[in-house]
C-alpha positions as CSV (number, residue, x, y, z in Angstrom):
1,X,30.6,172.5,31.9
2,X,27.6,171.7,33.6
3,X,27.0,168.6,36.2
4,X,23.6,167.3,37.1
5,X,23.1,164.5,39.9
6,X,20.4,162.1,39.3
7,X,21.2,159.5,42.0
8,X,23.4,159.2,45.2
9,X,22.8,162.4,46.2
10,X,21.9,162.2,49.6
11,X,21.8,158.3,49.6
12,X,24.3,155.5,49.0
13,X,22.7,154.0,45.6
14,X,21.3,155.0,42.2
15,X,24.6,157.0,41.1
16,X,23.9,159.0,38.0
17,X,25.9,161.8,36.7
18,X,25.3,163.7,33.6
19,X,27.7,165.8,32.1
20,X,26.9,168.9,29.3
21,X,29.9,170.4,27.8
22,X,30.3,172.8,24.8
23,X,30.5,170.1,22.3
24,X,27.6,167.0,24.3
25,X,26.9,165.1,26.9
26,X,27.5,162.1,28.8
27,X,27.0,160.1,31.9
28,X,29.4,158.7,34.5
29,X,27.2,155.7,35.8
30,X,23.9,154.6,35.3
31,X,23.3,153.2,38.8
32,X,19.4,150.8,40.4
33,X,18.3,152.5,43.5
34,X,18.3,150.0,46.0
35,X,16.8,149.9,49.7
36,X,13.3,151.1,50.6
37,X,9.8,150.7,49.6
38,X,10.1,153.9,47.1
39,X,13.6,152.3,45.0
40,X,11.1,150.5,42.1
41,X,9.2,153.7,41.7
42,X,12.8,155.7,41.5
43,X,13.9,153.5,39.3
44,X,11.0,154.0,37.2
45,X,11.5,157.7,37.1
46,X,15.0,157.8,36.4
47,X,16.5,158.4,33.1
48,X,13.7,160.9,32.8
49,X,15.6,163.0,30.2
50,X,16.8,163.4,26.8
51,X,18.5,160.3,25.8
52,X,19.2,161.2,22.3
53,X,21.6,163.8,23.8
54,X,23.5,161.0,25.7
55,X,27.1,160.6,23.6
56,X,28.2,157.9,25.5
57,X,28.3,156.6,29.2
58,X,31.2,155.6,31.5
59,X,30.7,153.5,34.2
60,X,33.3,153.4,37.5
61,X,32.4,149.9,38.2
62,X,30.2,146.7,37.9
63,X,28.0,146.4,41.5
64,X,24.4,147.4,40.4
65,X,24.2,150.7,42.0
66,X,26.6,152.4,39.9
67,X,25.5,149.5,36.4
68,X,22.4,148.3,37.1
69,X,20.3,150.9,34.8
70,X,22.1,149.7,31.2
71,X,19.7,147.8,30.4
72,X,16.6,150.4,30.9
73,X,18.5,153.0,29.5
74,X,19.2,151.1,26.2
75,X,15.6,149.6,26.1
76,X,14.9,153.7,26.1
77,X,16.4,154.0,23.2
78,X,20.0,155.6,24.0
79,X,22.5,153.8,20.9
80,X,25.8,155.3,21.8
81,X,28.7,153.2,24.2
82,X,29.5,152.0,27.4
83,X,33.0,152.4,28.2
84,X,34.3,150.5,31.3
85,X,37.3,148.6,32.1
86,X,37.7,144.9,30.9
87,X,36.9,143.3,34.1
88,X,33.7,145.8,34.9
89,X,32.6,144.5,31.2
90,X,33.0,140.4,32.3
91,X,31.0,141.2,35.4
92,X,28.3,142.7,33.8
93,X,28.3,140.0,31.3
94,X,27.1,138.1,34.6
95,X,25.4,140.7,37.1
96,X,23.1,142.4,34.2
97,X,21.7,139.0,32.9
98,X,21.2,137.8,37.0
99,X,19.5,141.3,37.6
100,X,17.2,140.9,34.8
101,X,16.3,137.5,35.9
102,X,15.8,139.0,39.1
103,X,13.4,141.5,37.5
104,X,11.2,139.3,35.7
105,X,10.6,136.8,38.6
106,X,9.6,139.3,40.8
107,X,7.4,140.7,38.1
108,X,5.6,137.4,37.9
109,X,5.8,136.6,41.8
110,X,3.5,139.9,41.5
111,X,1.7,139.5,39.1
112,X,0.5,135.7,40.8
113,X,-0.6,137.4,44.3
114,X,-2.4,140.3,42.6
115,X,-5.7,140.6,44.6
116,X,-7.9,141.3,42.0
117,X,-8.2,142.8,37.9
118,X,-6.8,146.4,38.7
119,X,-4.2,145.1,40.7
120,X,-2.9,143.3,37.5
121,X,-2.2,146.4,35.3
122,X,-0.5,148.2,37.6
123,X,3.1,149.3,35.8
124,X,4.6,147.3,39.3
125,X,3.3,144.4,37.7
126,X,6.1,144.3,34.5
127,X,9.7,144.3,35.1
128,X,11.9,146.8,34.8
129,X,13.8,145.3,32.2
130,X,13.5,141.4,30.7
131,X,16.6,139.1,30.8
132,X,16.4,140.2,26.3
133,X,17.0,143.5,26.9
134,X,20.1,143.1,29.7
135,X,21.4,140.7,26.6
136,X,21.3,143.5,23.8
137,X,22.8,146.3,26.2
138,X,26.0,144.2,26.8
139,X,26.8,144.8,23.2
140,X,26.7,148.6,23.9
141,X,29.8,147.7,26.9
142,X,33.5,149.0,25.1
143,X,37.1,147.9,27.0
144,X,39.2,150.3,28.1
145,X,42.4,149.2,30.2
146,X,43.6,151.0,33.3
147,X,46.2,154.3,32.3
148,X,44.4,154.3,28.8
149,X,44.2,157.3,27.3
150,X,40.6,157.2,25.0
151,X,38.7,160.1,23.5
152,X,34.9,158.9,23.2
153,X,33.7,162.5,21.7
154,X,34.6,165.6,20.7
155,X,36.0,167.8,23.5
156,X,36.2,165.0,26.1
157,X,39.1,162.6,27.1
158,X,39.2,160.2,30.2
159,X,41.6,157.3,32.0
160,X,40.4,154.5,34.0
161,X,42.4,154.9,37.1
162,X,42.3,151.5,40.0
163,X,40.2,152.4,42.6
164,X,40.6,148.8,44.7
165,X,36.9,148.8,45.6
166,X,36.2,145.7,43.4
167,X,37.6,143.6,40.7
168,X,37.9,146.3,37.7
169,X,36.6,149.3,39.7
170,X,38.0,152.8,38.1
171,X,38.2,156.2,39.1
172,X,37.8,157.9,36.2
173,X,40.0,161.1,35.4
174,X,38.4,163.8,32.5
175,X,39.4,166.5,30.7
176,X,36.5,168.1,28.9
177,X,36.7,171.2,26.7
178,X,39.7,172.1,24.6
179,X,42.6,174.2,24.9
180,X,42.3,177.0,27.7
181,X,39.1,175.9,28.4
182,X,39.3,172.7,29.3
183,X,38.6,171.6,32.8
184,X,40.2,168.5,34.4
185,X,37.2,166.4,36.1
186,X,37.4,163.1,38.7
187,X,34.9,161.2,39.9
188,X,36.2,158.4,42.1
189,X,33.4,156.0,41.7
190,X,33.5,153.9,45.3
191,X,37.0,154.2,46.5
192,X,38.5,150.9,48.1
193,X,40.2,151.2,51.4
194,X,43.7,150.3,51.2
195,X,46.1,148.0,52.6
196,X,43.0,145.3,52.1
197,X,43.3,142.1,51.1
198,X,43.0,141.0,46.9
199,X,42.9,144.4,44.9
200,X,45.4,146.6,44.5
201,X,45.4,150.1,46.7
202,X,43.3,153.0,45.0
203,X,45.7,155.2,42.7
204,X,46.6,158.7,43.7
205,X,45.1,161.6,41.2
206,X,47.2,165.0,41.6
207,X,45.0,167.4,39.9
208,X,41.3,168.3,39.6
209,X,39.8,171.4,38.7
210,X,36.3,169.7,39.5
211,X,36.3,166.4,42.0
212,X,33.4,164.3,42.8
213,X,33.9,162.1,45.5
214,X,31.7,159.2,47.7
215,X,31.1,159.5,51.0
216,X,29.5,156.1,52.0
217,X,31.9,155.9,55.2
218,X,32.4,159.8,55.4
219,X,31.2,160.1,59.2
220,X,33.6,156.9,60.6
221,X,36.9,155.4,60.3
222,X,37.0,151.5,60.5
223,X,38.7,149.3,62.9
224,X,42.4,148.5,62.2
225,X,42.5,145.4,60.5
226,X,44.0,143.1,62.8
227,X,41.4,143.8,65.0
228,X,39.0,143.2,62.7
229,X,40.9,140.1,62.2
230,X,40.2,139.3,65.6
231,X,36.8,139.9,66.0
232,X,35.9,137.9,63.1
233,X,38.2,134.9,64.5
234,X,36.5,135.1,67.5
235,X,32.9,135.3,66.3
236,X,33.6,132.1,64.5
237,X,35.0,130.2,66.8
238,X,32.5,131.4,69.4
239,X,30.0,129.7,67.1
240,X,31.5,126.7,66.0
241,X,32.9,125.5,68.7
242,X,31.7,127.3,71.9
243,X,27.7,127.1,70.7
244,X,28.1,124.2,67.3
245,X,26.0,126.3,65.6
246,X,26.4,128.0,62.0
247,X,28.0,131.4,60.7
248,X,26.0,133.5,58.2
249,X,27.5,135.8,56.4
250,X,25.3,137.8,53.9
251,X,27.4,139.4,51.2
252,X,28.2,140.7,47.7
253,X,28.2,138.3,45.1
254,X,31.2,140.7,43.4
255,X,33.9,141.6,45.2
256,X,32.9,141.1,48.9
257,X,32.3,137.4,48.8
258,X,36.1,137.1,47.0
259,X,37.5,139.2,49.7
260,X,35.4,136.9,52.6
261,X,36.7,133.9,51.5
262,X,40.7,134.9,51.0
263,X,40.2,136.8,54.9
264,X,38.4,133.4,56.1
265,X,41.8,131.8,54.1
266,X,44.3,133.8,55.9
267,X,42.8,133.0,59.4
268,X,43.1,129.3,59.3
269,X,46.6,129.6,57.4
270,X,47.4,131.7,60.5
271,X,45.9,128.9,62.8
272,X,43.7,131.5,64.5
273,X,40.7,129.4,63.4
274,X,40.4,125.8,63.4
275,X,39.4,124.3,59.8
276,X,36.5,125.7,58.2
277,X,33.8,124.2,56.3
278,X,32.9,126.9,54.2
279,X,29.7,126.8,51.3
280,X,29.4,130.0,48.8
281,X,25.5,129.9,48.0
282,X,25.3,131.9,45.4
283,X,25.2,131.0,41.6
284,X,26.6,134.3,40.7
285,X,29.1,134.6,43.2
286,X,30.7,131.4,42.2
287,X,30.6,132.7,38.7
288,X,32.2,136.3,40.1
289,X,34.7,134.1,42.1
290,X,36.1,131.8,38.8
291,X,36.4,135.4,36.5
292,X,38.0,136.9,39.7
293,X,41.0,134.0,39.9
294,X,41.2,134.2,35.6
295,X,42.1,138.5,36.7
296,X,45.0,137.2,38.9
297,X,46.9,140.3,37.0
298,X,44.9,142.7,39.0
299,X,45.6,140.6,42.4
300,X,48.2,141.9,45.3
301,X,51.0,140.1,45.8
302,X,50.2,138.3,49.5
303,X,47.0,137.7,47.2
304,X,48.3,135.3,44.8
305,X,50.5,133.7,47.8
306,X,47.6,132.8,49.8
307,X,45.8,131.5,46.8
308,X,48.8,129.3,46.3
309,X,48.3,128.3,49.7
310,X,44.6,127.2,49.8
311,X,44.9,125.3,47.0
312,X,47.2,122.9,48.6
313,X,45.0,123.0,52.0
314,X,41.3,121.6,51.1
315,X,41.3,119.4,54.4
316,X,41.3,122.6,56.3
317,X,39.8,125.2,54.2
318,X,37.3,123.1,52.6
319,X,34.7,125.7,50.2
320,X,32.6,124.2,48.2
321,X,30.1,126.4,46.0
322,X,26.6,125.7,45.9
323,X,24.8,125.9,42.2
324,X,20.9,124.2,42.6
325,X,17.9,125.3,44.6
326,X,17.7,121.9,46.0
327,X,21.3,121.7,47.2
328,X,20.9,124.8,48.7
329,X,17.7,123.9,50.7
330,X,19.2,120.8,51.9
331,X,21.8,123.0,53.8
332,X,19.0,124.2,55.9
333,X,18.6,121.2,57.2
334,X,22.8,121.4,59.1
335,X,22.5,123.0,62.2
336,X,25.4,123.6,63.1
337,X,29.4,123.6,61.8
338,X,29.1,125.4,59.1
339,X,30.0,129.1,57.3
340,X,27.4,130.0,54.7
341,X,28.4,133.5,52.9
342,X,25.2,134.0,50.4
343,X,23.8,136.8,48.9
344,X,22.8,139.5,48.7
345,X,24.6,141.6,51.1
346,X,22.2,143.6,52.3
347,X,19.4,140.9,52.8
348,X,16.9,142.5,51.2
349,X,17.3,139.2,47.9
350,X,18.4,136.1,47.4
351,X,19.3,132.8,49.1
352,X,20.9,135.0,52.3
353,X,17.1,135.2,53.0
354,X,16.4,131.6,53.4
355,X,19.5,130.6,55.4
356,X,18.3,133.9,58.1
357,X,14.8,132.0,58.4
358,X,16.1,129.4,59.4
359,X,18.9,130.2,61.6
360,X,18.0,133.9,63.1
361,X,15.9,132.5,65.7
362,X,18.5,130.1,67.2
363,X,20.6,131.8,69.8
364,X,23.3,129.5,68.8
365,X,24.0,130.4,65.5
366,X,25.6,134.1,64.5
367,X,24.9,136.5,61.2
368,X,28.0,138.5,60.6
369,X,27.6,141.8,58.9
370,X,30.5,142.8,56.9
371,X,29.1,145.5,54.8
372,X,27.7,148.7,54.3
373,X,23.3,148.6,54.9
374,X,21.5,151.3,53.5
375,X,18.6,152.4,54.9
376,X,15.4,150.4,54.6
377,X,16.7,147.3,54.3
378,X,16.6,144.1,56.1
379,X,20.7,144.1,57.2
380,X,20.3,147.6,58.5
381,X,17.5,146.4,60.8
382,X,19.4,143.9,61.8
383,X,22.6,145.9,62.5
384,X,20.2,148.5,64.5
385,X,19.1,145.7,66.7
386,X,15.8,144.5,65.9
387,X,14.3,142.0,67.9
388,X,12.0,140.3,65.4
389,X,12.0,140.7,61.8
390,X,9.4,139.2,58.6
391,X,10.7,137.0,56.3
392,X,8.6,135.2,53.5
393,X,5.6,136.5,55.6
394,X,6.6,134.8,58.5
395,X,7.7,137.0,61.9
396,X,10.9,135.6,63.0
397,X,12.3,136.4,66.2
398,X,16.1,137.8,66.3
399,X,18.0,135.5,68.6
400,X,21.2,134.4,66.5
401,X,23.9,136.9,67.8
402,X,24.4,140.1,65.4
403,X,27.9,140.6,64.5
404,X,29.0,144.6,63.0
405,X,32.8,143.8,61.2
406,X,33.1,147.6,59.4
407,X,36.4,147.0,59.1
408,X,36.2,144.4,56.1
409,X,34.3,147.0,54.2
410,X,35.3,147.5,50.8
411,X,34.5,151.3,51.2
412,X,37.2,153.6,52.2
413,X,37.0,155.6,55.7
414,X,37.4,159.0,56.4
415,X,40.7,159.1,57.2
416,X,41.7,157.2,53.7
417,X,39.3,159.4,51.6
418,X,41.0,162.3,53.0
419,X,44.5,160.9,52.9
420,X,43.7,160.1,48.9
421,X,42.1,163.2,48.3
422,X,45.6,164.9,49.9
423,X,47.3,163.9,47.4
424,X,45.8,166.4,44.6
425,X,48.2,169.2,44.8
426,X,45.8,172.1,44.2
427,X,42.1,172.3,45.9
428,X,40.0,171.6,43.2
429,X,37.4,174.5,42.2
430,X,34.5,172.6,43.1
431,X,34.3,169.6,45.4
432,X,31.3,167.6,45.3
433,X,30.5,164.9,47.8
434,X,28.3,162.2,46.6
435,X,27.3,158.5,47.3
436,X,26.5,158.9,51.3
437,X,23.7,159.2,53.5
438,X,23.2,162.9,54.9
439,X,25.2,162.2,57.7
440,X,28.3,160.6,56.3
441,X,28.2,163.4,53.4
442,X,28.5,166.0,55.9
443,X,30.9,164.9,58.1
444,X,33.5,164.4,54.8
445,X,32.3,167.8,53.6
446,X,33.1,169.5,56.9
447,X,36.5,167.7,57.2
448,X,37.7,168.3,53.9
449,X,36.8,171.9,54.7
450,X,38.8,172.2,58.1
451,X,41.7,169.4,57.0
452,X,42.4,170.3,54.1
453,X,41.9,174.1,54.0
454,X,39.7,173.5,50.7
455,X,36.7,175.7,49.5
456,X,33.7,174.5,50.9
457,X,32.3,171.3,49.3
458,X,28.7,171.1,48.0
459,X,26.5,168.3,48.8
460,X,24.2,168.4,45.9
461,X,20.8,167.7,45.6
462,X,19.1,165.3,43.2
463,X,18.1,166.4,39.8
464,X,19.9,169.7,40.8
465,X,22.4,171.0,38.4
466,X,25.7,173.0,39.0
467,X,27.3,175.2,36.4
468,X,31.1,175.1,36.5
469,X,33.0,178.3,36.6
């Protein structure tokens, strides 16, 4: 068995892994690179390999870093399936269509300021894939339910395991090869952090002979999450009510905004915030948010309570979700009173952009940050303090205060990727730690090492492959 890493090696997006066995080939994810001026020209390089090769593909879950290549790589010409849990398959049925809509407007917005005739061919100038060719991939995406044994191929087996990172997020336990041979293999996709509100903790795995495993908090362990319940109380009604000025919250369209709203839920419920106008501008988050309540099955149980409970309380938790451009304009014009959670999460698209113009330079207003930034974009500057920032070509000065909640990520820490990874009985052969920035990935890999007595884990390079003993 051989393992090659194409993305998230050394970075927090573009995951890719292709497998080679004795009998094919596969991928586990098929993952945009996001962040940074370099991600189009990435994500134009990727894929760069045999496709006809590919079997079939299994994706952990539905945010675009792990999905959001499906469409190229069936534009490309691969034919086989796309295995992913029922959930992951209605998301996509919404985030690939939105991302190819995203592609092709940005293709034109290009396309319309091109300086002169050269400018115009450039290969920048043509999306990466068209909103037709997000459509004809969904009919590659195959169901499989959680604890499900399915055999895609000769010499391979897999289960969808719940990871509690997002609504239908898997890790995905292999065995590839047959008899003596055969090798068990994990990959645990984005691991959630447990104990955290809506999903279900991550499941347990007690064997791997081979483990990949993410790393996106690998250096830090989050606040408790009472404090976190705190700070966030407090940053709200610091805003509201000490300054009357508006809360932005920039966030995930799937699986963060859900999570927002029920925490935002639980605080006025508990009476530690006064009632809370709250507007979700997002199209596709309102459309995450309905297919999220229709999956009440994969809900906790203080989950569905608290639903129960907002339901009967629209005077004081009052959300209403915001579907037209010109609605969502008209909301700059409120100054203050209000929580807007938009996307996208890290700043770098969508409406969040507009509501920053127009409330980062007021010192009265506050952007909380309640998610992971990679490097390069816009909510990383702003979580590193910058003092002015450029938005739609305009320089806008950084005066709203910055607020850093880590402890509402959806990412497990190191002390619950270690605590989960514990719980395999055996050290794994080979531990590979992927999907986290140099730093992060080393901390994990060193305190796997010293914890947990295991062999050394390798932090892979990209493109690099690693034969399996």
């Amino acid at each position: 068995m051989k393992l090659s890493f194409f993305g998230a090696a050394g970075e927090v997006t573009g995951s890719c892994l292709r497998v080679d066995h004795a009998q094919g080939a596969f991928l586990v994810d098929c993952g945009l690179f996001q962040g940074g001026r370099h991600a189009d020209v990435k994500n134009r390089q990727a894929l760069d390999f045999d496709l006809k090769r590919i079997d079939f593909v299994l994706l952990t879950h539905a945010h675009l870093d792990h999905s959001g290549l499906i469409p190229r790589l069936v534009a490309l010409g691969y034919k086989g399936p796309v295995y992913a849990t029922p959930a992951t398959v209605d998301l996509l049925g919404i985030m690939l269509m939105d991302a190819a809509h995203i592609q092709e407007k940005e293709a034109e917005w290009a396309l319309r300021h091109a300086r002169n005739r050269q400018a115009r061919h450039r290969v920048e100038m043509t999306p990466l894939y068209t909103v037709e060719q997000a459509r004809v991939s969904l009919g590659r995406l195959k169901a499989v339910p959680y604890e499900t044994d399915c055999r895609p191929g000769a010499g391979v087996s897999f289960r969808f395991r719940e990871a509690g990172h997002i609504l239908g997020s898997a890790i995905i336990a292999l065995d590839v090869g047959e008899g003596a041979a055969a090798r068990r293999l994990v990959v645990s996709g984005d691991l959630g952090q447990p104990m955290r509100p809506v999903l279900r903790d991550p499941v347990y795995v007690e064997r791997a002979d081979v483990l990949c495993v993410e790393s996106t908090y690998g250096n830090r362990a989050h606040r408790s999450f009472d404090a976190t319940l705190d700070e966030l109380a407090d940053a709200i009604n610091q805003t509201l009510v000490g300054r009357g000025g508006n809360v932005i919250i920039p966030a995930f369209a799937v699986g963060r905004t859900q999570e927002i709203l029920f925490v935002l839920a639980d605080l006025v419920r508990a009476g530690r915030v006064g009632p809370l106008k709250v507007v979700v501008d997002s199209p596709m988050a309102s459309a995450v948010t309905e297919l999220t309540v229709r999956h009440r099955d994969l809900w906790d149980e203080e989950t569905r309570k608290l639903f129960a409970w907002s339901q009967g309380n629209g005077a004081r938790f009052d959300v209403r979700f915001v579907q037209d451009v010109e609605e969502s304009m008209a909301l700059n014009n409120v100054r203050g009173g209000l929580v807007i959670i938009s996307a996208s999460g890290m700043c770098d698209a969508g409406r969040v952009r507009h509501h920053l113009r127009y409330n980062l330079g007021r010192s009265e207003c506050s952007v909380i940050i309640a998610g992971f930034q990679a490097a390069g974009t816009l909510g990383r500057r702003l979580v590193d303090g910058a003092r002015q920032i450029s938005l739609f070509g305009e320089r806008i000065p950084v005066r709203a205060r910055i607020h850093t909640i880590g402890g509402l990520s959806a990412h497990a820490d190191q002390p619950a990727l270690l605590d989960w990874m514990a719980h395999i009985k055996q050290p794994p052969k080979r531990t590979f730690v992927v999907h986290g920035e140099p730093l992060g990935a080393m901390a994990l890999a060193d305190a796997i090492h010293a914890r947990l007595g295991w062999p050394a884990p390798v932090m892979p390079d990209p493109g690099l492959s690693y034969t399996m003993p």
